[in-house]
C-alpha positions as CSV (number, residue, x, y, z in Angstrom):
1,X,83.7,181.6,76.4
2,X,80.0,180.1,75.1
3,X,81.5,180.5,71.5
4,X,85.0,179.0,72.1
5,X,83.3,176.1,73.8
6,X,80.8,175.9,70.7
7,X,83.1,176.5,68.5
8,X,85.3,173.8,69.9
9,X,82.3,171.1,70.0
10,X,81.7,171.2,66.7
11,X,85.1,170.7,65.6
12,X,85.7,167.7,67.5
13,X,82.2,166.5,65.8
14,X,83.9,166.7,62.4
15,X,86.8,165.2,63.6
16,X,85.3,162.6,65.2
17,X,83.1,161.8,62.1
18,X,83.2,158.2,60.9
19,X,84.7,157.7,56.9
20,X,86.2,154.9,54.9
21,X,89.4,155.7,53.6
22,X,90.0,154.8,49.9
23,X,93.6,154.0,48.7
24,X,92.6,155.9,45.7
25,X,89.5,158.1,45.0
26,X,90.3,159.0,41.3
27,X,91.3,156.5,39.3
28,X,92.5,156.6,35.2
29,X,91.8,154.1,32.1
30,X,92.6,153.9,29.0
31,X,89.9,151.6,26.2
32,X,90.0,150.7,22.9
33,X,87.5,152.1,20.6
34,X,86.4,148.2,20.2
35,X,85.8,148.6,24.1
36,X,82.3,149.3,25.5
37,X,82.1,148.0,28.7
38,X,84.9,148.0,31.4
39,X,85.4,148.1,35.4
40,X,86.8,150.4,37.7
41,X,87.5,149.0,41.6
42,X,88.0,151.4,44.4
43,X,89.1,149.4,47.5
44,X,88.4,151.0,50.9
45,X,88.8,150.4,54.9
46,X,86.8,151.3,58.0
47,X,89.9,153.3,59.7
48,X,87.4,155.2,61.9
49,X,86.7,154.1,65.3
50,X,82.7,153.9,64.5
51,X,80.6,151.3,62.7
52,X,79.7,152.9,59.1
53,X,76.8,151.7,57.1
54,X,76.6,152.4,53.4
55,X,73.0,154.1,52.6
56,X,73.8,153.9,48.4
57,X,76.5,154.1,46.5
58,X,75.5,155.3,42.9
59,X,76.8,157.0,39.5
60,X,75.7,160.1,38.4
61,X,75.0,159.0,34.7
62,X,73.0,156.1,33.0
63,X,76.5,155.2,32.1
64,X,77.9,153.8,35.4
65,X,76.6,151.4,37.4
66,X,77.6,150.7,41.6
67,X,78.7,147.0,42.9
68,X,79.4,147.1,46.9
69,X,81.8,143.9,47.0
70,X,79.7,141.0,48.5
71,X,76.7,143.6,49.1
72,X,77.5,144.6,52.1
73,X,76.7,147.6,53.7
74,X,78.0,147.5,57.2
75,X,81.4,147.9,58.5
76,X,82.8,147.6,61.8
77,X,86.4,149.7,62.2
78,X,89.1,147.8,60.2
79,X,86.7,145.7,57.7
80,X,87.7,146.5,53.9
81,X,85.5,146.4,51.1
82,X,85.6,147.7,47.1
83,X,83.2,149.8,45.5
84,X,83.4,148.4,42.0
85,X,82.2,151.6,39.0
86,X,80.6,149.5,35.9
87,X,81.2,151.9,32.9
88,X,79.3,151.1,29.4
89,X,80.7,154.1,26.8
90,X,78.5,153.6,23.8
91,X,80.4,155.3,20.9
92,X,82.0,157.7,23.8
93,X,85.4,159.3,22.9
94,X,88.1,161.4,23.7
95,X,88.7,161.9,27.6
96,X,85.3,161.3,29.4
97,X,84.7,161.7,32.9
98,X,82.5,159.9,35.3
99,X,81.9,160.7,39.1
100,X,80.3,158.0,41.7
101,X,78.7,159.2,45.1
102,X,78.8,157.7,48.4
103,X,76.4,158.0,50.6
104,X,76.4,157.0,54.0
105,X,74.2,156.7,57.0
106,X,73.0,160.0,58.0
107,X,73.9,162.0,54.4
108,X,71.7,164.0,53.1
109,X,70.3,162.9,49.3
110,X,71.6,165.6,47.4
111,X,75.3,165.4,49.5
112,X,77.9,162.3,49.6
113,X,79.9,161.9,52.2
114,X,82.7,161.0,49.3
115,X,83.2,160.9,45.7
116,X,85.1,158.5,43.7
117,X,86.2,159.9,40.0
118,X,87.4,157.5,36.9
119,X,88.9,159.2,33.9
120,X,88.4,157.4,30.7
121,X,90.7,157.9,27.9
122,X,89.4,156.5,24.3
123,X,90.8,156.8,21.1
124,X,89.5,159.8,19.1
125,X,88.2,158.2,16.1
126,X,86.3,161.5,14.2
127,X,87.5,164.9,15.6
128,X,83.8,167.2,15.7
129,X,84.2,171.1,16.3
130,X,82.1,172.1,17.2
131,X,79.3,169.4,18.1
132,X,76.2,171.5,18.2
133,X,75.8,174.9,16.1
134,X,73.5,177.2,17.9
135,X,71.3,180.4,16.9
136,X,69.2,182.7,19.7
137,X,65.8,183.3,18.6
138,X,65.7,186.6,16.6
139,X,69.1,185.5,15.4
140,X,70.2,186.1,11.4
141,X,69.4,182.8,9.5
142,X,73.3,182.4,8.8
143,X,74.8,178.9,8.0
144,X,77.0,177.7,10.4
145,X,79.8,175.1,10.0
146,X,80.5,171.9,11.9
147,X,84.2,170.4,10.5
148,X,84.2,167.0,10.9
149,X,88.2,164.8,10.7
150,X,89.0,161.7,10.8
151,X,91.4,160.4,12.8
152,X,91.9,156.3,12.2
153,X,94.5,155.4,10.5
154,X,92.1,153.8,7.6
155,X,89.6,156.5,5.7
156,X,86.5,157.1,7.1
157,X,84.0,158.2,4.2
158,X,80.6,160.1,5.3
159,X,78.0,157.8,3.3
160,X,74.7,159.9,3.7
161,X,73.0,162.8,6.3
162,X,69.6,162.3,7.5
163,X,67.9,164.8,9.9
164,X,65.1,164.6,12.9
165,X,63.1,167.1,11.6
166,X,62.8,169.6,8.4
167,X,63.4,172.9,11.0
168,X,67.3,173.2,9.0
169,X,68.9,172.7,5.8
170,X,72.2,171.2,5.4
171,X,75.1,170.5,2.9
172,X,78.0,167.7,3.3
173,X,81.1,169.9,1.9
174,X,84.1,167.0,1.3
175,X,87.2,168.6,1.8
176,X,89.2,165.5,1.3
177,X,87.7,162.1,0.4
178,X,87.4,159.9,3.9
179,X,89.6,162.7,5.8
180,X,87.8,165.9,6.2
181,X,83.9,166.9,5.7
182,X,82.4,170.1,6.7
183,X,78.7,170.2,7.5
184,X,77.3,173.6,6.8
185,X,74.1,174.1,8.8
186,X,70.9,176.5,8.4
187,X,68.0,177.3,9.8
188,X,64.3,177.5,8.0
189,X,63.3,180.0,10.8
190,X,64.5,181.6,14.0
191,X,61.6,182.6,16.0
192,X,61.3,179.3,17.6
193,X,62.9,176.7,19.8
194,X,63.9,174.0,17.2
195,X,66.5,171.3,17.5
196,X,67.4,168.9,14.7
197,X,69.4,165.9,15.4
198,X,71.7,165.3,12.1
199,X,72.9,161.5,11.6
200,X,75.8,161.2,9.7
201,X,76.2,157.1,8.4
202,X,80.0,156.1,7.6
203,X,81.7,153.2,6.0
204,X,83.6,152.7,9.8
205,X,83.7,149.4,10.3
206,X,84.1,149.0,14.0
207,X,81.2,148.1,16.0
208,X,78.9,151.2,17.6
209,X,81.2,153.8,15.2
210,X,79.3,153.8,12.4
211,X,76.4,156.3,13.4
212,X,78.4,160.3,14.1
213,X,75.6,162.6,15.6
214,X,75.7,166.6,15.7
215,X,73.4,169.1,16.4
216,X,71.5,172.3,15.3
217,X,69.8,174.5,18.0
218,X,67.5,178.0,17.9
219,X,66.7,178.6,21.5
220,X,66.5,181.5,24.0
221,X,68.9,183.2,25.8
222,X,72.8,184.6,24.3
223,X,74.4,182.8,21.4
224,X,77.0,180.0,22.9
């Protein structure tokens, strides 16, 4: 009987637990390549009996930002609200995804009470695959290939490569002039951790495009 009874209390605690309830919690845009900022709103309502008081709301990237409409925090039942996500994408493409916690009173730091999602959809201007090439230490010292397309409708010609450091050698393959490159990628040594950042400068003329970025990587641990 002690455990039904238990069992029975802490059920009604969950149901009796105070929440704002979002008309939507995931939420999916589309932005032009041109685009680097843009806002998501999440509107909510108190529907819960109880007061609720917002501890934080947050993103989980340097990428988003939290606005609580107003700045306010408390909500007696039936006061509405929006949590408004501010995105900035950089030279993000493709479909990126960006989660937002919200904490309430009483949540422990690692543990939202709720999470809101936004889906971004942004042109694909240069198709990478894959983005890093990776070795394990011990590994052959075998080139590896990054292909690189491009996808606008104008020509997108690779101009020059420069690397972070002298740990691998590289050659720019042109498959086709302003369509398709390959980047064949090798290391000096294996024994070591080494990462090279390879900066590949274009003739793209839209703003925050003109800079691609791929990878080279010895490190510990199975080949990815």
């Amino acid at each position: 009987m002690k455990f039904v009874v238990g069992c029975w209390l802490a059920l009604a605690g969950v149901l009796s637990a105070a929440n704002l309830s979002f008309t939507e919690v995931k939420k999916e845009i589309k932005m032009g390549l041109e685009d680097t900022k843009g806002t998501v709103d999440y509107p909510f309502k108190n529907e819960s009996g109880k007061p609720i008081t917002i501890k934080e709301a947050k993103g989980f990237c340097s990428c988003t930002s939290v606005q609580i409409s107003g700045g306010k925090t408390f909500y007696k039942p039936g006061e509405s609200g929006v949590i408004r996500v501010n995105l900035d994408m950089g030279n993000e493409t493709g479909t990126v995804e960006k989660a937002v916690g919200i904490f309430l009173e009483g949540d422990a730091e690692a543990n939202p009470s709720q999470q809101l999602t936004v889906v971004i959809h942004i042109p694909v201007l240069v198709e990478i695959e894959p983005k890093s090439v990776k070795w394990a230490i011990g590994d052959a010292k075998e080139p590896k290939t990054i292909r690189l397309k491009m996808k606008a409708e104008q020509p997108i010609h690779i101009k020059s490569v420069s690397t972070s450091t002298e740990n691998f050698t590289q050659e720019l393959k042109v498959l086709e002039d302003g369509r398709d490159y390959e980047l064949v990628v090798t290391p000096k040594s294996t024994e070591a951790n080494a990462l090279t950042i390879f900066r590949l400068e274009t003739d793209c003329t839209i703003k925050n495009h003109g800079t691609l970025q791929v990878f080279g990587v010895v490190s510990k641990g199975p080949k990815r």
